[in-house]
ChimeraX commands (.cxc) that place a marker at each C-alpha (Angstrom):
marker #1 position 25.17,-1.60,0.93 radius 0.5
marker #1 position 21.60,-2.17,-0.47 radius 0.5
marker #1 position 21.30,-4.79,-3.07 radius 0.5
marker #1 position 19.12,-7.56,-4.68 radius 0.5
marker #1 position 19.54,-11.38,-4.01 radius 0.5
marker #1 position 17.85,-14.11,-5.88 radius 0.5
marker #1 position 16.30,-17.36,-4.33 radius 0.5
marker #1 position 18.70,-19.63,-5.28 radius 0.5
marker #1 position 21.52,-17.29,-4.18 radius 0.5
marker #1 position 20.40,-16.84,-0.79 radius 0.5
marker #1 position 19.78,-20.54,-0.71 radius 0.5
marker #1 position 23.48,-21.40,-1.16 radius 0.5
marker #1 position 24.42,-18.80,0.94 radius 0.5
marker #1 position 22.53,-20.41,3.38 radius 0.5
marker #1 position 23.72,-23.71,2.78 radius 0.5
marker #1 position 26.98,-22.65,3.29 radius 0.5
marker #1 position 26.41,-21.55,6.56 radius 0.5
marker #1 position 26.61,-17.54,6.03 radius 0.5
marker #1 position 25.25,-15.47,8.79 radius 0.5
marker #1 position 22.46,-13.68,7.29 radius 0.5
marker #1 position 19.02,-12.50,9.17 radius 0.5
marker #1 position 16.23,-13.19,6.96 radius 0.5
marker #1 position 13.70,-10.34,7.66 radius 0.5
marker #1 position 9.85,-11.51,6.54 radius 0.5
marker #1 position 7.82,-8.05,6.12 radius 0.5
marker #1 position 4.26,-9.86,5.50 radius 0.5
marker #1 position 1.64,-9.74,7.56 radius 0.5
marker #1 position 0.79,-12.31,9.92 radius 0.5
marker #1 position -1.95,-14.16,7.65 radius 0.5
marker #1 position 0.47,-14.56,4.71 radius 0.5
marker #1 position 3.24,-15.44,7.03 radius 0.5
marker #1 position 0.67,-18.54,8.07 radius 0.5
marker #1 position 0.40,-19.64,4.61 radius 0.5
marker #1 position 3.52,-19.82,3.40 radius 0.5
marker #1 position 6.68,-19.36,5.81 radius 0.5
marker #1 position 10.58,-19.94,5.11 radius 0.5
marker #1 position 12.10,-21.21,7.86 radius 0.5
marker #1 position 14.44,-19.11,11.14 radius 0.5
marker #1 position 12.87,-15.87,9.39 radius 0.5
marker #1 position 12.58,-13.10,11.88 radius 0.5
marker #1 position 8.71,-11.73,11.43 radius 0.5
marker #1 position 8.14,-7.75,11.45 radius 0.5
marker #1 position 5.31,-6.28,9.05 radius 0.5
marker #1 position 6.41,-3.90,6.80 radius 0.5
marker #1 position 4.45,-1.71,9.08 radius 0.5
marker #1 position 5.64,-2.18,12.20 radius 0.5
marker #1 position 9.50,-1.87,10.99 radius 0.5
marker #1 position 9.76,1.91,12.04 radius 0.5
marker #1 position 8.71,1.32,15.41 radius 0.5
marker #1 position 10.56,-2.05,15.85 radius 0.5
marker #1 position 13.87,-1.06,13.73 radius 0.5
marker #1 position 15.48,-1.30,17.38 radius 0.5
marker #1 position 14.96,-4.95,17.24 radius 0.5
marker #1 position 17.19,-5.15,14.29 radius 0.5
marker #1 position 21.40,-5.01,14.05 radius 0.5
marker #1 position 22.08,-2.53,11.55 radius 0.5
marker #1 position 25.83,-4.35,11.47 radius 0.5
marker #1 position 24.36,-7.68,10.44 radius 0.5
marker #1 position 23.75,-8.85,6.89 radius 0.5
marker #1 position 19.84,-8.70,6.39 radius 0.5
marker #1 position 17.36,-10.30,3.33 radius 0.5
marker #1 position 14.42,-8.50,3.13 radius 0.5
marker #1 position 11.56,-11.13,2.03 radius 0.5
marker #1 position 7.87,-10.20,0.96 radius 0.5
marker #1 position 5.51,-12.14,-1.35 radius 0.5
marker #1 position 6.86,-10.52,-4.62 radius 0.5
marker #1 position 9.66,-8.41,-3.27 radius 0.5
marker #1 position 8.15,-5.11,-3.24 radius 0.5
marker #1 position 6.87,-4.27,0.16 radius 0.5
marker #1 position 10.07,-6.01,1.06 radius 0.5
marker #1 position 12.66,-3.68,-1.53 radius 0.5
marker #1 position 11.13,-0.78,0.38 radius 0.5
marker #1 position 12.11,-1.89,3.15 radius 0.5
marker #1 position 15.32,-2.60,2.64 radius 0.5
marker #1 position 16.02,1.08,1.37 radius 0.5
marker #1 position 14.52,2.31,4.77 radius 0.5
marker #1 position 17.00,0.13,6.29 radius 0.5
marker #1 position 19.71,1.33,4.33 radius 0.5
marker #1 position 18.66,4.90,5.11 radius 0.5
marker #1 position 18.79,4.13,8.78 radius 0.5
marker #1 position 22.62,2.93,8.92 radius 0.5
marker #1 position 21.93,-0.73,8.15 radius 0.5
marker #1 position 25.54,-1.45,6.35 radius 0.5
marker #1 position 24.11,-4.78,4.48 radius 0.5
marker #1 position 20.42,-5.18,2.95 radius 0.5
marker #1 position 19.40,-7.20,0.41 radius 0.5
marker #1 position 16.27,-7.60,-1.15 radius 0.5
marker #1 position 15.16,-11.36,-1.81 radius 0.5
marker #1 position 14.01,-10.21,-5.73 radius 0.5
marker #1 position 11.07,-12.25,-6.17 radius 0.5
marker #1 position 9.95,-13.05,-2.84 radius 0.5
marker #1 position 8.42,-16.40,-1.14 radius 0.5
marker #1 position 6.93,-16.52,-4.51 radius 0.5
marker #1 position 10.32,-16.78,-6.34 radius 0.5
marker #1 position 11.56,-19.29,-3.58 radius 0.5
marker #1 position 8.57,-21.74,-4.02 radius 0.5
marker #1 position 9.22,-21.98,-7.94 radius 0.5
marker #1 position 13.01,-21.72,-7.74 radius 0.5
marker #1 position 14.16,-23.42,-4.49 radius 0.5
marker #1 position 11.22,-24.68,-2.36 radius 0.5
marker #1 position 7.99,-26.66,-4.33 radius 0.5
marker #1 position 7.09,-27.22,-1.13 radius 0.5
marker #1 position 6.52,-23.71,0.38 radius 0.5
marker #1 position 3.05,-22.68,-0.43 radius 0.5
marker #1 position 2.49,-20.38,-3.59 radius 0.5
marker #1 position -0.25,-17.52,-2.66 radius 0.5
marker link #1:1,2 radius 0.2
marker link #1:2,3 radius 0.2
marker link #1:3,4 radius 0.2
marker link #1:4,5 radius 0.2
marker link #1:5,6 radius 0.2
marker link #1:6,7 radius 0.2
marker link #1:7,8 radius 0.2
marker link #1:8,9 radius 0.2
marker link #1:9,10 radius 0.2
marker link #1:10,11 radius 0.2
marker link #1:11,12 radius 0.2
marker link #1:12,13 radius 0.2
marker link #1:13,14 radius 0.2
marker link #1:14,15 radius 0.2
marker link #1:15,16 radius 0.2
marker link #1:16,17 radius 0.2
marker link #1:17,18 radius 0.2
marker link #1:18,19 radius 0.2
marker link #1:19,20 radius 0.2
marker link #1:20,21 radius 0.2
marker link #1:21,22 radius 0.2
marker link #1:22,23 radius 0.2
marker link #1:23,24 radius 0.2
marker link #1:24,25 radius 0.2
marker link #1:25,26 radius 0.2
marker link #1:26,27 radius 0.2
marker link #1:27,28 radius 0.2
marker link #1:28,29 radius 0.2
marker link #1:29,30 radius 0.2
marker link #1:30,31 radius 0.2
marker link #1:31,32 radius 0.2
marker link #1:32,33 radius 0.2
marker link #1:33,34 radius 0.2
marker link #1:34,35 radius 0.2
marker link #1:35,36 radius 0.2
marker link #1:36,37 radius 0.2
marker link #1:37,38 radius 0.2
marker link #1:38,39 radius 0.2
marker link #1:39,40 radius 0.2
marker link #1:40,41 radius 0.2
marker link #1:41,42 radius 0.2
marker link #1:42,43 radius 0.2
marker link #1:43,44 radius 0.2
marker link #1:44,45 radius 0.2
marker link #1:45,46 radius 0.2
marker link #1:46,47 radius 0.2
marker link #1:47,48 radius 0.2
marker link #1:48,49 radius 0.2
marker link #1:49,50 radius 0.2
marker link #1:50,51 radius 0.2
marker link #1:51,52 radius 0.2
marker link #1:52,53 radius 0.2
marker link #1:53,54 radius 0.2
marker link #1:54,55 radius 0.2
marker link #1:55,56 radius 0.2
marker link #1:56,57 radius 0.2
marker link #1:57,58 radius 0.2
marker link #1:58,59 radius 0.2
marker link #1:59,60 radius 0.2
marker link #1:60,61 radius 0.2
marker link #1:61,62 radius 0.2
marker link #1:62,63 radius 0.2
marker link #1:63,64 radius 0.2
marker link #1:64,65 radius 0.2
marker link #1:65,66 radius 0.2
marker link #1:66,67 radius 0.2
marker link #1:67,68 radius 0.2
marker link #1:68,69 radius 0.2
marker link #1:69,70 radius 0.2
marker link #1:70,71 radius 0.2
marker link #1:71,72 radius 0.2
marker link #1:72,73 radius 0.2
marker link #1:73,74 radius 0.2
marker link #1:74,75 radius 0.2
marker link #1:75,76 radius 0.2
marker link #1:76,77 radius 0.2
marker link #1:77,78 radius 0.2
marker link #1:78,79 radius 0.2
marker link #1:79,80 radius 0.2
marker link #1:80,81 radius 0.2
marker link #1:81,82 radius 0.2
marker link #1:82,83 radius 0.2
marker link #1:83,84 radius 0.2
marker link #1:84,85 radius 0.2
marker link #1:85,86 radius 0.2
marker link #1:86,87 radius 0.2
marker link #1:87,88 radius 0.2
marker link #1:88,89 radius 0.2
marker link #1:89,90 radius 0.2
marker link #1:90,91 radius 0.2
marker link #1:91,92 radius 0.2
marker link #1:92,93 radius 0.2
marker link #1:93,94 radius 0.2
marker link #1:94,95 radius 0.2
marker link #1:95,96 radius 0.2
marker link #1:96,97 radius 0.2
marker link #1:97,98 radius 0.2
marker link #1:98,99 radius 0.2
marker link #1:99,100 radius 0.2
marker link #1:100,101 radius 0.2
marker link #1:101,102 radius 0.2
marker link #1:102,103 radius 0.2
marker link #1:103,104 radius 0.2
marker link #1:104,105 radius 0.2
marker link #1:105,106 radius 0.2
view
């Protein structure tokens, strides 16, 4: 399944305890600026030689700055067995004005 979650979505499927790995695609220098907590860190460019790293059974949220980099992705994953991707729509960007003032907007 490839889909689209929004920031307040994941965030109450968070607070309710779901098991969901939160995949952060940004590089390291944007990841310093503004980071969402128990995110597991892979550049968008490193995914195709660290996809091993990843459970293709387990529910994933593929977060960028805007949700771009991190939509594409998520359809790689799909492509490569992953049963459950989402696609944070709107990014870290969409989770400091929806859910978190207090991450960093960039």
């Amino acid at each position: 399944m490839l889909g689209q979650i929004t920031a307040p979505q994941l965030q109450q499927r968070l607070a309710r305890g779901d098991a969901i790995i939160l995949l952060d695609v940004r590089e390291l220098e944007e990841v310093a600026v503004a980071r969402l907590p128990n995110v597991v860190h892979i550049p968008m460019g490193d995914i195709p030689g660290r996809i091993h790293e990843l459970d293709p059974d387990a529910e994933t949220v593929v977060i960028c700055h805007h949700g771009i980099r991190s939509a594409n992705v998520a359809q790689f994953l799909a492509h490569h067995d992953f049963t459950c991707v989402l696609n944070l729509s709107g990014g870290v960007d969409a989770w400091s004005l929806l859910v978190d003032p207090t991450v960093p907007r960039y």
